[in-house]
VOSELO-238395 format. One record per residue (C-alpha): residue number from 0; residue in three letters; x, y, z. Coordinates in nm, 4 decimals, padded with zeros to 6 digits, m for minus. Example, Ala and Ser with C-alpha at 12.3 -4.5 7.8 and 13.67 -1.06 7.14 Angstrom:
2
    k    r        xx        yy        zz
    0  ALA   01.2300  m00.4500   00.7800
    1  SER   01.3670  m00.1060   00.7140
//
This chain:
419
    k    r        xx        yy        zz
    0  UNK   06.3256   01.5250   00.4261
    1  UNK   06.3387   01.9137   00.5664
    2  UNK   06.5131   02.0989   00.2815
    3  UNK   06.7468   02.3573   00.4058
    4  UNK   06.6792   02.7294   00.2785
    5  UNK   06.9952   02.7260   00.0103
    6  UNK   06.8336   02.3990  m00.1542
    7  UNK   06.5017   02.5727  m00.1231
    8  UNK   06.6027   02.8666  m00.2950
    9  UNK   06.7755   02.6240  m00.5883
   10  UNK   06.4563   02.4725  m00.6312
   11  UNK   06.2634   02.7847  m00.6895
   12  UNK   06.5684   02.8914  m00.9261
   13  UNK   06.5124   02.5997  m01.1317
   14  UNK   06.1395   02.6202  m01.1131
   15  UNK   06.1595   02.9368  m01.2493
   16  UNK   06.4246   02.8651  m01.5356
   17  UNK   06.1576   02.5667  m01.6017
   18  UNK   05.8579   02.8555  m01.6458
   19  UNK   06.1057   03.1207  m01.8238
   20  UNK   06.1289   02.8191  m02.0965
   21  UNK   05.7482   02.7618  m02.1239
   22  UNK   05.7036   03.1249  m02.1227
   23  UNK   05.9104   03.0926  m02.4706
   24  UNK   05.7037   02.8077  m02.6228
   25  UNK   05.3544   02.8467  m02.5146
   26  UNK   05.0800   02.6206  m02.4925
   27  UNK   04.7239   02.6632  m02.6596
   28  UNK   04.5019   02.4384  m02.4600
   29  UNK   04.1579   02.5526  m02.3137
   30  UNK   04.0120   02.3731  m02.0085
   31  UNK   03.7889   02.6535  m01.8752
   32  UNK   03.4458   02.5341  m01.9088
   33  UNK   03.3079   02.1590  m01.8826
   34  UNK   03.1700   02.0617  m02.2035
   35  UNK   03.1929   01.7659  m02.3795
   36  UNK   03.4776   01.6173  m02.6285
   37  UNK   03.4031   01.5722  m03.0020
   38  UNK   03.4320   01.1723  m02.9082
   39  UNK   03.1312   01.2033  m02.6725
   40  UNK   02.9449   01.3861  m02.9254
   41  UNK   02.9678   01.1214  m03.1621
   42  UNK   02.8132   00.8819  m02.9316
   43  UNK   02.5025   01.0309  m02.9928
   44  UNK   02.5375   01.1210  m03.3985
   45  UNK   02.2811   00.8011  m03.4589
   46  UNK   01.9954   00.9903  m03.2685
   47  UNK   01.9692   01.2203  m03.5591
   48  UNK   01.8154   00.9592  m03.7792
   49  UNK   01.6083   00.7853  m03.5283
   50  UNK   01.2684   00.9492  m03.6903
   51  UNK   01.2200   00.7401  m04.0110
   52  UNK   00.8447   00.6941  m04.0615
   53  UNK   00.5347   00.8673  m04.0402
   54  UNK   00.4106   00.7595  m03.7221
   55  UNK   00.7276   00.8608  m03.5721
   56  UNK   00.5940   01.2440  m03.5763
   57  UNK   00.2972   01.1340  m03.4048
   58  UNK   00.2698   01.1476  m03.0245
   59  UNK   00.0130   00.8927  m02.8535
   60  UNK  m00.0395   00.7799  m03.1925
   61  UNK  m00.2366   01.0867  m03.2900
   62  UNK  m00.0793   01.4003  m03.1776
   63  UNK   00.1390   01.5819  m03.4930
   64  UNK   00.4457   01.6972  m03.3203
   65  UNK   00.5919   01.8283  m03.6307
   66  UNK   00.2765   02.0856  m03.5606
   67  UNK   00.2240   02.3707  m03.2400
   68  UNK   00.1047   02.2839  m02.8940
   69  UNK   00.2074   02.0545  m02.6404
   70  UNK   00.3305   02.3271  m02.4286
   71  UNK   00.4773   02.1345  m02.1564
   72  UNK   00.6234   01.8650  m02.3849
   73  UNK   00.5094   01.5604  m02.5482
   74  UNK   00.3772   01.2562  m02.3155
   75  UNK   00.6591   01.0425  m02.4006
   76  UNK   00.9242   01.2522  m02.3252
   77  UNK   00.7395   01.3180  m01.9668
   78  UNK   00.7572   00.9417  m01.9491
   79  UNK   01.1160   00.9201  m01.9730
   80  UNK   01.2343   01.2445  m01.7546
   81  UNK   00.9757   01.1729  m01.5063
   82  UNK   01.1499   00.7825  m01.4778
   83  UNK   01.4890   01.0091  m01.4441
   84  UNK   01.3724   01.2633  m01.2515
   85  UNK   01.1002   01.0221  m00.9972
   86  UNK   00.8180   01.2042  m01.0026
   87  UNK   00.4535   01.1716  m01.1449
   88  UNK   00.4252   01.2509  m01.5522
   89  UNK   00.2053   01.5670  m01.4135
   90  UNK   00.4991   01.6628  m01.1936
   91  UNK   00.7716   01.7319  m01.5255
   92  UNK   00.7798   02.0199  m01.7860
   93  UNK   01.0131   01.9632  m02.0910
   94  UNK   01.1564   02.2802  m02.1760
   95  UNK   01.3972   02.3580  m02.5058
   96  UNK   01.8037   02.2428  m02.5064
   97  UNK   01.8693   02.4371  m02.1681
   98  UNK   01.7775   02.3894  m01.8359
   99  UNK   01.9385   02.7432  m01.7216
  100  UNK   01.6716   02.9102  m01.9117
  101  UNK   01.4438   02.6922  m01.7183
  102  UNK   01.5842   02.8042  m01.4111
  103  UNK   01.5766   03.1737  m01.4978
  104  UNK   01.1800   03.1402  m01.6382
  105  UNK   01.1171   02.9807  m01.2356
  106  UNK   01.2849   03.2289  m01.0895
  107  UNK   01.1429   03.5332  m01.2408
  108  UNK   00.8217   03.4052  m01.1903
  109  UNK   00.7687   03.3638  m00.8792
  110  UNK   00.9441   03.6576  m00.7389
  111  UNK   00.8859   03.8725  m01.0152
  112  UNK   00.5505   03.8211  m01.1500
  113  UNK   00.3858   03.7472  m00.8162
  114  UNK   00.4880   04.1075  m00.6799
  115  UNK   00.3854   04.2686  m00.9799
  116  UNK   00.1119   04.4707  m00.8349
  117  UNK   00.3053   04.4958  m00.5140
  118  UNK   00.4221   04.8567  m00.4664
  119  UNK   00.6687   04.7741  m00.1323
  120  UNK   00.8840   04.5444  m00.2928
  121  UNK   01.2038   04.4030  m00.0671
  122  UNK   01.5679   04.3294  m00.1393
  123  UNK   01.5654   03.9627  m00.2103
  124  UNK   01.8345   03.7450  m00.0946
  125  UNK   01.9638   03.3669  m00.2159
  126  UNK   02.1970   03.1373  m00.0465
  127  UNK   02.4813   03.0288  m00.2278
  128  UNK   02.6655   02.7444  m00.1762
  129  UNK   03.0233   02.7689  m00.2410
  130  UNK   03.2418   02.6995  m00.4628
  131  UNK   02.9180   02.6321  m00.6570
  132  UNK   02.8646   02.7098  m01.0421
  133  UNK   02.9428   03.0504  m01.1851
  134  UNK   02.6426   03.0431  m01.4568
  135  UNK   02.4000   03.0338  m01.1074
  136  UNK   02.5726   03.3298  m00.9335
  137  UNK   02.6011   03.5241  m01.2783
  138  UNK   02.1974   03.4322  m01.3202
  139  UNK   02.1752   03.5741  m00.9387
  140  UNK   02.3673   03.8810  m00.9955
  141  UNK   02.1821   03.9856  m01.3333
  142  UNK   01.8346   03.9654  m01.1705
  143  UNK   01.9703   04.1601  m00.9128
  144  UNK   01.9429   03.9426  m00.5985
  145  UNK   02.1776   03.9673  m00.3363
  146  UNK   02.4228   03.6550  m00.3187
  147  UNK   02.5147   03.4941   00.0166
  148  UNK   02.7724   03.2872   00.0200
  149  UNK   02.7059   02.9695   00.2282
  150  UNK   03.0563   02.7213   00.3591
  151  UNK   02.9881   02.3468   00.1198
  152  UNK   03.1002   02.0754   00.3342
  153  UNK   03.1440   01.7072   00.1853
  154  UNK   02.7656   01.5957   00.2059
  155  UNK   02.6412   01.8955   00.1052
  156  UNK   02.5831   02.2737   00.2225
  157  UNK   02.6489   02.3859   00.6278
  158  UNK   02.2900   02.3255   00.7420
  159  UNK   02.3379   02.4912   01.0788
  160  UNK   02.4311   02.8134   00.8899
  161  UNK   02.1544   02.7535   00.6478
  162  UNK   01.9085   02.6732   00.8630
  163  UNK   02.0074   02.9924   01.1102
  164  UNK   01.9833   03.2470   00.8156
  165  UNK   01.6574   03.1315   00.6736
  166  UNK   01.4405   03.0880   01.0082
  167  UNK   01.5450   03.4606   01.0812
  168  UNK   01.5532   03.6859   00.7422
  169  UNK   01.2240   03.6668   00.5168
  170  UNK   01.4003   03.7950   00.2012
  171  UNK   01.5947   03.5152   00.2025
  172  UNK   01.3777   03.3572  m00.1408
  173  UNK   01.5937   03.0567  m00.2059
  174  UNK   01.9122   02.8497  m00.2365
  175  UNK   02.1034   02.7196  m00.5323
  176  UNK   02.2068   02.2901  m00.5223
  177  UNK   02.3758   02.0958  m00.7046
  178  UNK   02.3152   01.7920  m00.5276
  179  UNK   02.5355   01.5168  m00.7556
  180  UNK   02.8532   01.5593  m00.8105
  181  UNK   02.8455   01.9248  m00.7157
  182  UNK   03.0183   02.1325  m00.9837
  183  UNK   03.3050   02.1995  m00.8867
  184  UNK   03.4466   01.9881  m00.5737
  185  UNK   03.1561   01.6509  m00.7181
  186  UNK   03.0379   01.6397  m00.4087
  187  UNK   02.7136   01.4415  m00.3426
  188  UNK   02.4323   01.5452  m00.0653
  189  UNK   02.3641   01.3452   00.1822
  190  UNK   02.0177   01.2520   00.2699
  191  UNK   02.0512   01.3957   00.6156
  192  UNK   02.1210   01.7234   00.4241
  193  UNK   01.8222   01.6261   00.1979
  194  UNK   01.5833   01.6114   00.4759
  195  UNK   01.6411   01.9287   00.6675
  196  UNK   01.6538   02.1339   00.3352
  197  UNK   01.2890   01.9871   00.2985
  198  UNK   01.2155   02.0389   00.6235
  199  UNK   01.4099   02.3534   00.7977
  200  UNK   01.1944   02.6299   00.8983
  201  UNK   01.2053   02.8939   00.6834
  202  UNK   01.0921   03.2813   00.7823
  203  UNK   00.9853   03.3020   00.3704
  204  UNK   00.6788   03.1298   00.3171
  205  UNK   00.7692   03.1242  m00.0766
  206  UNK   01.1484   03.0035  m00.0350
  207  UNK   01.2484   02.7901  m00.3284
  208  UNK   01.4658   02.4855  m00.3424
  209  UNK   01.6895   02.5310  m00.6830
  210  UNK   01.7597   02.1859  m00.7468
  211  UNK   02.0158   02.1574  m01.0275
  212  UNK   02.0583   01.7862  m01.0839
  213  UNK   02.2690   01.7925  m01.3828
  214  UNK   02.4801   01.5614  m01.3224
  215  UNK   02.2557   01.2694  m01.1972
  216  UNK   02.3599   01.0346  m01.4293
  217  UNK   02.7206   01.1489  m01.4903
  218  UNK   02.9135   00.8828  m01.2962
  219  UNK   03.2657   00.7891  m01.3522
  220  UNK   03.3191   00.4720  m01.1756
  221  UNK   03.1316   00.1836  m01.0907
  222  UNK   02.9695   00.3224  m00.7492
  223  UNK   02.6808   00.5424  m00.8934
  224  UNK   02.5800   00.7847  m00.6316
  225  UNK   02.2197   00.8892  m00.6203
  226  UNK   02.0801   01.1546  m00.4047
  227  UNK   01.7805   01.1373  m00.2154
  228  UNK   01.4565   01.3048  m00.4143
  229  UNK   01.4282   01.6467  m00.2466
  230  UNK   01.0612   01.6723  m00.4422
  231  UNK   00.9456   01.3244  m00.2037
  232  UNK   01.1558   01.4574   00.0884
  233  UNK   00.9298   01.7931   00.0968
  234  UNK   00.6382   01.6249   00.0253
  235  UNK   00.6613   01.3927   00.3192
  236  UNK   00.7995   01.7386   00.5670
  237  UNK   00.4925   01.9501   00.4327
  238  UNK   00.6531   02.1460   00.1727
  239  UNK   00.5765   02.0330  m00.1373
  240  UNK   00.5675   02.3503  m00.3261
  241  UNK   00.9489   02.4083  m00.1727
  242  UNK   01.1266   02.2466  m00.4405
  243  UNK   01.1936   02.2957  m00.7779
  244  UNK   01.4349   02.0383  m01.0044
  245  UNK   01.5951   02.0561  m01.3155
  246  UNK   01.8365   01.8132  m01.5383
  247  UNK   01.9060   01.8388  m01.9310
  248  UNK   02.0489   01.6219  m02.1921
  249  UNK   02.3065   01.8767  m02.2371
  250  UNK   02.6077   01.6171  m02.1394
  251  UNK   02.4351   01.2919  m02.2738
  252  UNK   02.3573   01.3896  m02.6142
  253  UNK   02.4193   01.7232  m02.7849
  254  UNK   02.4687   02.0326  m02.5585
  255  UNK   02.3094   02.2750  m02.8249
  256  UNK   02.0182   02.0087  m02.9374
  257  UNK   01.9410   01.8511  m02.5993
  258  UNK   01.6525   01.8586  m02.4150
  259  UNK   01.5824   01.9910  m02.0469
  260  UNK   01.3584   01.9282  m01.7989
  261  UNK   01.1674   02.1099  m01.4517
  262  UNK   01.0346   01.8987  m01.1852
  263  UNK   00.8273   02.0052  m00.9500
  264  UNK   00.4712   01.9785  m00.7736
  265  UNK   00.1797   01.9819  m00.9914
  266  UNK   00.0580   02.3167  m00.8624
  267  UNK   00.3783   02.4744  m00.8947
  268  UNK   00.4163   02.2981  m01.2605
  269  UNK   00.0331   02.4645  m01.3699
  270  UNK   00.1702   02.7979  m01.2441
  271  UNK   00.5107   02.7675  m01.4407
  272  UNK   00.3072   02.6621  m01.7648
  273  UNK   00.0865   02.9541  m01.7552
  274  UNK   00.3665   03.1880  m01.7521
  275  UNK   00.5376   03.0090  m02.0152
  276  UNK   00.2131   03.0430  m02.2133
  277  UNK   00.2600   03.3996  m02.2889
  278  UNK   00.6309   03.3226  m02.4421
  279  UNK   00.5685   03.0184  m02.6359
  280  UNK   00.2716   02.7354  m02.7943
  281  UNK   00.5736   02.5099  m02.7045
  282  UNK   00.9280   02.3753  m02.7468
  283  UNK   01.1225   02.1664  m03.0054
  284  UNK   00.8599   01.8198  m02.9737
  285  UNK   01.0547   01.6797  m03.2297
  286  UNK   01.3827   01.6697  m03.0934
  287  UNK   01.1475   01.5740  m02.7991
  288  UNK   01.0757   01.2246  m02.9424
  289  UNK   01.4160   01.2152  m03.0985
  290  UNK   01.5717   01.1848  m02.7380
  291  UNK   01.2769   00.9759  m02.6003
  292  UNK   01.3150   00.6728  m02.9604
  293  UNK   01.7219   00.7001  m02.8680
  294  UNK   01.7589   00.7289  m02.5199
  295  UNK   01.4459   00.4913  m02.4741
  296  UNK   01.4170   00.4729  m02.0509
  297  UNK   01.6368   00.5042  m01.7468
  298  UNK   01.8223   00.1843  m01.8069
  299  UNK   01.9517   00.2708  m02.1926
  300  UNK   02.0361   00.5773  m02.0593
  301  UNK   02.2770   00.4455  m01.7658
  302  UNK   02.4299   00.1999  m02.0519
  303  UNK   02.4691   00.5261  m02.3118
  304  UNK   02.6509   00.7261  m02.0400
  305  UNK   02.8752   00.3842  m01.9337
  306  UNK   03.0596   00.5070  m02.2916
  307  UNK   03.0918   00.8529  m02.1588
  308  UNK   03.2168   00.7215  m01.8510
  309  UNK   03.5139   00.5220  m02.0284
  310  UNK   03.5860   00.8188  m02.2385
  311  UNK   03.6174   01.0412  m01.9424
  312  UNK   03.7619   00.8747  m01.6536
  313  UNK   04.1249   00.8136  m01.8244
  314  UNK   04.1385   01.1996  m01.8367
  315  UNK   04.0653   01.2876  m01.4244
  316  UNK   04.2937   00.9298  m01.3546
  317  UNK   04.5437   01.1423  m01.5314
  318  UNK   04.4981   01.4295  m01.3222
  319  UNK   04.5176   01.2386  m01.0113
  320  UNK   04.8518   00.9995  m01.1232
  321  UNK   04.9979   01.3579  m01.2116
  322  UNK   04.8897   01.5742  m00.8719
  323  UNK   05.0085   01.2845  m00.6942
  324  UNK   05.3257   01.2546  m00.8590
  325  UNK   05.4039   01.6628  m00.8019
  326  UNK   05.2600   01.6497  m00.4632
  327  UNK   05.2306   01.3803  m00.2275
  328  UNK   05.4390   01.4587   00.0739
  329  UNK   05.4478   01.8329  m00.0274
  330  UNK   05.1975   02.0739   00.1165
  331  UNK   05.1150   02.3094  m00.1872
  332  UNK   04.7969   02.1807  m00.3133
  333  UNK   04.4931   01.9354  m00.2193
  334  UNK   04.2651   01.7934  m00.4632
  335  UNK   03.9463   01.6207  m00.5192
  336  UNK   03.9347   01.2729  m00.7103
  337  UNK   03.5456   01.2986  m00.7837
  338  UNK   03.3373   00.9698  m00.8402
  339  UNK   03.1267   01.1555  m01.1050
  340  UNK   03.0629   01.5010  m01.2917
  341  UNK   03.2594   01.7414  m01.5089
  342  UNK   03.5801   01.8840  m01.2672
  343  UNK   03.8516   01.8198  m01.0724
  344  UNK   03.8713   02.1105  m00.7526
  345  UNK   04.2121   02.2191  m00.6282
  346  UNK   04.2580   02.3743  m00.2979
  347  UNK   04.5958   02.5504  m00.3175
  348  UNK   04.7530   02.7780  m00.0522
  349  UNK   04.5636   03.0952   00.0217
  350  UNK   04.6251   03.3920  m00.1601
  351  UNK   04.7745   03.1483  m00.4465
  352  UNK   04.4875   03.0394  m00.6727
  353  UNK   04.4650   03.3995  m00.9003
  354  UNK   04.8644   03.4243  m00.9238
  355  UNK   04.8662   03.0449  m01.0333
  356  UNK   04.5803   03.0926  m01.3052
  357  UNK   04.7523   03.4309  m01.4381
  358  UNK   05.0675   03.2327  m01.4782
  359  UNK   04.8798   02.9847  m01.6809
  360  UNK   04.7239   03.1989  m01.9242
  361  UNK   05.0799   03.3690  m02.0007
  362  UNK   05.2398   02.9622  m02.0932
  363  UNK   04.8958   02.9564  m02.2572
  364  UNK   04.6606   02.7043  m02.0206
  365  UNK   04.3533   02.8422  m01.9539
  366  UNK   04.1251   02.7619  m01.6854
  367  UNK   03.8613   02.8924  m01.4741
  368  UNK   03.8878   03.2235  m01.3433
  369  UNK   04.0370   03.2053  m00.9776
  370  UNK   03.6857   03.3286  m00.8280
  371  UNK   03.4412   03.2162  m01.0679
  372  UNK   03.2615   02.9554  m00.8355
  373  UNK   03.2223   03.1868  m00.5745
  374  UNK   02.9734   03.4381  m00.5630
  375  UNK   03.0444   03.7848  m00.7016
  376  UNK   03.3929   03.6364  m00.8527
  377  UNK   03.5063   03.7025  m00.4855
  378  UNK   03.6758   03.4761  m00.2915
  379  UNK   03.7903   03.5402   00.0299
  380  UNK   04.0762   03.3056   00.0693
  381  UNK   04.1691   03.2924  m00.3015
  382  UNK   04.2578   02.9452  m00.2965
  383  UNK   04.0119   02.7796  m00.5338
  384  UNK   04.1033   02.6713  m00.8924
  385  UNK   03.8317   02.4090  m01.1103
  386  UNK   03.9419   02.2305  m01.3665
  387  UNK   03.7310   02.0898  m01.6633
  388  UNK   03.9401   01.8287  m01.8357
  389  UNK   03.6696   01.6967  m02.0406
  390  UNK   03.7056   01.9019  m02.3858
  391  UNK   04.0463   01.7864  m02.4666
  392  UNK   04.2523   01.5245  m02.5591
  393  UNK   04.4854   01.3008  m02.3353
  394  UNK   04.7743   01.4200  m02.4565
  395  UNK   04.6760   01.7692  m02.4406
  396  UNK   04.5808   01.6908  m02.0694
  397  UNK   04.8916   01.5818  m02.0035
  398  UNK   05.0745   01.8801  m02.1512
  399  UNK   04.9001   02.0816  m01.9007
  400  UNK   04.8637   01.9515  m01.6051
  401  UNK   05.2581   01.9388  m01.6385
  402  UNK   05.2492   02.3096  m01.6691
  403  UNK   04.9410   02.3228  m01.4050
  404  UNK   05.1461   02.1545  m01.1468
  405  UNK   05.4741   02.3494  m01.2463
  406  UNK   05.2685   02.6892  m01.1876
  407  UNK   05.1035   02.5624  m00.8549
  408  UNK   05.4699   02.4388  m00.6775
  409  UNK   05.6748   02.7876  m00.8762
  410  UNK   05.3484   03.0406  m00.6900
  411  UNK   05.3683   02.8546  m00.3660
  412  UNK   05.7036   02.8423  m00.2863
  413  UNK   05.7482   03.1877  m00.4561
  414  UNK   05.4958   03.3311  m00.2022
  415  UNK   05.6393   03.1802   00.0597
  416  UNK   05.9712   03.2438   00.0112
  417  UNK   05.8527   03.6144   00.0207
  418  UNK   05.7230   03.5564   00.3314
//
């Protein structure tokens, strides 16, 4: 039913009584950044005693991984990522606890120390998919490559504008994915979109693929989404030196103790090695074999993350009963109900989102910065707000999405009422 513009402007008064109160007894509740709770953590506490007996620090039976070498990781670990990851054991690298610095060592090195003893160097450009994840963009900006932003659509990014951009400009040196449960709107690629990232034309005969599957086996409900493998897919289109793929352990087991790894082909894994040769003889191998004796093969590991999943998905069915509850029928705010990942994406009313997180931070509920998942913090419409419910408590959830959905309608109506 219309509302007429006296009991409009009653419900904004009492909206705003409603904030004046919170305003006097503040919250303290952080749900900025997707990490995992203390009761996830402690799924994982019995890995740290998995390595009991001597042959347990031997790899193959006869390689001391309490000792150096192994540079790109023990066998067995190989064995399991390459399982996760479906590729050849020659095909994986297993890095330290952090697949970002994975990412950054790829990066660097191939546009960095391949034009080394080039004197004309160009501007180079990457193609951002967006909202996409702010630790990519901030990686981006720091190395000083030019961010384009590029529309995300729900299989995946806008392949005609993709595809037009990189058959045209040659400093255009790559493109970020997160192909599962895309942080933040957990959307999953298609394998249309699969195939013509493999196989688009591209005017850069060294454009790279960035293939951040870190959320392959993060699923929430029963229907586990899988998306094609991009490393097969330009194989089989004639680019198999096109894509590069990375996943951690950082949200099975323990986010500061996990392990990551890079797939890719072997030539571009032999190149990657060599440059890693001059920073290290070679990561932790014993938290290596830790992960590999707990985590054991692809099937243990869909059963460990089935606890994570049961953990998890009370918190976004909470976010979802409450949006819906606030908002169905009203025209303030859309949402994603995501089948996997970390977040929850809200689409609010342009020119709302920054207004809407300020107000939060002052009743003290902090979340992601307005324009964090857009390149360059910028974004355009300033309607885009993640949320990352994981770190905290039910009840803590529920205290603020009551204040979330308080700050969204109190903005909205505010700024229209102005209007």
């Amino acid at each position: 039913m219309t509302q007429t513009i006296e009991e409009s402007m009653n419900h904004l008064e009492h909206l705003k009584i409603k904030y004046t109160d919170c305003l006097k007894h503040p919250l303290n509740l952080n749900i900025k950044r997707g990490i995992p709770s203390k009761e996830q953590l402690q799924l994982s506490e019995p890995m740290l005693n998995v390595l009991s007996s001597p042959t347990d620090f031997l790899s193959q039976g006869t390689i001391d991984i309490r000792n150096y070498g192994e540079l790109t990781g023990i066998s067995e670990a190989k064995e399991l990522f390459s399982e996760l990851l479906e590729t050849e054991r020659d095909e994986i690298l297993i890095g330290g606890n952090s697949s970002l610095n994975l990412m950054y060592l790829v990066i660097t090195s191939n546009l960095f120390a391949k034009i080394k003893n080039q004197t004309n160097k160009k501007r180079v450009k990457f193609l951002c998919p967006s909202p996409g994840y702010d630790r990519h963009f901030a990686m981006t900006e720091k190395l000083g490559i030019e961010m384009i932003p590029i529309g995300l659509n729900n299989d995946g990014p806008d392949m005609d504008e993709v595809k037009k951009l990189v058959a045209n400009d040659p400093t255009i040196k790559g493109i970020w994915c997160v192909p599962t449960y895309s942080n933040p709107t957990g959307v999953t690629y298609s394998d249309e979109v699969v195939d013509q990232l493999a196989s688009m034309e591209t005017k850069a005969d060294d454009f790279m693929i960035l293939w951040d599957n870190a959320y392959l086996v993060h699923h929430l409900t029963n229907e586990k989404k899988a998306v094609k493998n991009i490393l097969t897919a330009c194989k089989a289109a004639g680019n198999p030196e096109r894509s590069w793929m990375f996943c951690s352990t950082s949200k099975v087991t323990f986010p500061g103790a996990g392990v990551a790894a890079l797939g890719a082909s072997k030539k571009n894994i032999d190149f990657i090695a060599k440059e890693l040769s001059y920073q290290t003889i070679g990561f932790d191998k014993i938290n290596q074999m830790r992960h590999v004796k707990f985590l054991k093969d692809k099937n243990h590991i869909s059963q460990h993350m089935d606890k994570h999943a049961a953990i998890l998905k009370p918190k976004f069915d909470l976010i979802n009963q409450k949006l819906m509850h606030y908002f169905t029928g009203k025209d303030c705010v859309e949402w994603t109900e995501p089948k996997g990942g970390y977040f929850v994406h809200l689409t609010t009313q342009p020119s709302c989102a920054t207004e809407i997180v300020g107000a939060l931070a002052k009743i003290g509920v902090a979340v992601t910065d307005a324009g964090a998942t857009y390149p360059y913090g910028k974004n355009p419409s300033d309607n885009s707000i993640r949320l990352a419910p994981t770190p905290v408590s039910l009840e803590d959830l529920d205290a603020a999405m009551d204040a979330i959905c308080l700050c969204i309608e109190y903005i909205t109506l505010k700024k229209q009422q102005s209007l």
